[in-house]
Steps between C-alpha positions, in 0.01 A plus 500: 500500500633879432526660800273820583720798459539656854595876379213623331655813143497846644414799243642830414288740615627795319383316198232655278208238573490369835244264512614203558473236238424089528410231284320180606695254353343129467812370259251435245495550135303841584655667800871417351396681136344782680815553687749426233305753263540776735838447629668517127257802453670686751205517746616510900373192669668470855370212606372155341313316799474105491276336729587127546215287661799207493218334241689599160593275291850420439563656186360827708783468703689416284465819295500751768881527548510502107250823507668629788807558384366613173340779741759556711759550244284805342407631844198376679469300754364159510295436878397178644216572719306201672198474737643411834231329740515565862184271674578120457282412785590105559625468136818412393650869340431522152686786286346450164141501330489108462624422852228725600207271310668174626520551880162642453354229285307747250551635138565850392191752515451485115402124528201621738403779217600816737834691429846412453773438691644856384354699750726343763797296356601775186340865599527539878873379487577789260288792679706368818831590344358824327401587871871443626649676181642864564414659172125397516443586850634894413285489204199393682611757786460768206137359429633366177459128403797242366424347118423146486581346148232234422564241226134467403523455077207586262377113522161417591590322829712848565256718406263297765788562772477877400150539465460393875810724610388757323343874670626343881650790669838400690625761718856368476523395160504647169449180253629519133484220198760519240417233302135674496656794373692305259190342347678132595392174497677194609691416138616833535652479827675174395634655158639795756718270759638300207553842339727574819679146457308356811374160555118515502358425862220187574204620633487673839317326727472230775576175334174381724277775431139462400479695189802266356366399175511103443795502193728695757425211739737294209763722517559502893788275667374159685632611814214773460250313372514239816492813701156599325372147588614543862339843539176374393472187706588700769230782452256142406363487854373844573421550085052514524399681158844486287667223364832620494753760405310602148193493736199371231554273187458720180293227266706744193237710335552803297824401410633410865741283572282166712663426821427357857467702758764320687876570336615137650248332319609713160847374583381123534237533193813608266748286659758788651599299764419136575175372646678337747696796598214668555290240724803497694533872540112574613512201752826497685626883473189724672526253753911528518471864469249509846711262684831775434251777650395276813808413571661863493178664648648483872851608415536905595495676138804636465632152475258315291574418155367698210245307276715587200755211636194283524432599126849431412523138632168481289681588214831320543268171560275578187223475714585169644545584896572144596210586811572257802324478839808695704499750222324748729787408758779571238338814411548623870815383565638673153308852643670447835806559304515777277835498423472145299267566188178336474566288130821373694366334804207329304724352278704365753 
């Protein structure tokens, strides 16, 4: 993971315009034209923010030190801002969007039809730095309001997104959309980064989030796929009037793509991972996953194990957990000790 950047650009403030300037970066095909277009214009960006829910996938990550220093080297700043929870009650602690739904045991908000996961995970972690940041607390001092670059394109599904935005009065936050004012679209943004000599980023987006549409489901990594499967069979229990992550089957009218509601049983339909695989995953690794949690519950919080280690044995086991009866008694030995990591101790 990059690490958040602890000293946050400072601005001249003898300069001409002194409202602050930021752009929302999601290290999508959008958000990386929109900023690309501007900085080889000339335009003063002097900050590009990147909120990492720890969901991405790994070509995400993958590309952000690429963009970075492509940034960097022509002035701006690249910041890693995350959401950083405080209240884990008797959970393990969780630092990411996906630990969050597994010690839980529920789905993002968009499988339920409300929101998304922005709100909290992408937005607030952003407006928390602004708040800390010198040059946008002076300008808000003066009753003047810092620029937030949007990459909203002229797409439908955009236009939707700025529709919704649109006529909100912020009191902070002065929004603009380049690519808006440009007149792009999303072949447009793509012709622009390979214009620059870039590679062209995957999609932005939570590898298990519910608006995934079912060809990118092909194009994710097993590892991620199992982790879909786990994430549902672990929501299964307390799941009433959904049926999984994509919430309702669509039966594919008016052009629609049909799928399940369920993305595990897309993944077993089309063969992405192996029946078997799968069984195994929904029966042994809720249960596995509950028996880490009991067995750390007691232990004071500052020395229980993060869930992510849980989620890494997961993944170094391809789902197979090799559950025994003193598992829950490994698990607490292993937390008693948190100098010896987790995946170690189970394997011996």
């Amino acid at each position: 993971m990059i690490e958040v950047t602890a000293r946050p650009p400072q601005l001249d403030f003898f300069a001409e315009n002194t409202s602050p300037i930021l752009a929302a970066l999601g290290l999508g095909v959008d958000s990386v034209a929109m900023l690309i277009e501007l900085v080889e214009k000339g335009e003063r960006v002097d900050a590009a923010l990147f909120a990492d829910t720890g969901g991405e996938r790994p070509q995400t990550y993958a590309y952000l030190p690429i963009f970075k220093k492509w940034l960097e080297e022509r002035g701006v700043p690249l910041i890693v801002v995350k959401y950083e929870p405080k209240n884990f009650k008797n959970y393990p602690p969780y630092r990411t969007l996906e630990s969050n739904l597994l010690t839980n045991g529920t789905l993002p908000s968009k499988a339920f039809g409300f929101g998304s996961c922005s709100s909290k995970w992408k937005i607030q972690p952003q407006e928390r730095w602004a708040d800390a940041w010198e040059p946008a607390r002076r300008c808000w001092a003066a009753g003047g309001k810092v620029i937030k670059l949007i990459g909203y394109d002229c797409s439908p599904a955009d236009q939707k997104r700025y529709n919704d935005r649109e006529g909100q009065h912020d009191a902070k936050y002065e929004y603009r959309y380049p690519l808006r004012e440009l007149g792009w679209k999303r072949e447009d943004c793509i012709a622009r980064i390979k214009k620059a000599g870039l590679p062209v980023p995957v999609k932005s987006a939570c590898f298990f989030c519910p608006v995934t549409k079912p060809h990118e489901l092909h194009e994710l990594e097993k590892p991620l796929l199992r982790r879909i499967v786990l994430m549902e069979a672990r929501a299964k229990p307390r799941l009433r009037e959904v049926d999984g992550l994509w919430r309702k089957p669509v039966k594919g009218c008016r052009g629609a793509t049909p799928r399940p509601g369920s993305m595990t049983e897309y993944i077993v339909d089309k063969g992405l991972l192996p029946e078997e695989e799968v069984r195994m995953i929904v029966e042994k690794a809720p249960q596995h996953l509950m028996s880490f949690q009991d067995a750390v519950a007691d232990i004071d919080i500052s020395l229980r194990p993060e869930l992510q280690r849980w989620i890494d044995l997961f993944d170094m086991t391809n789902g197979d957990l090799m559950q025994t009866a003193n598992t829950p008694n490994l698990y607490s030995e292993m937390a008693a000790n948190s100098q010896e990591p987790l995946v170690t101790k189970h394997a011996a």
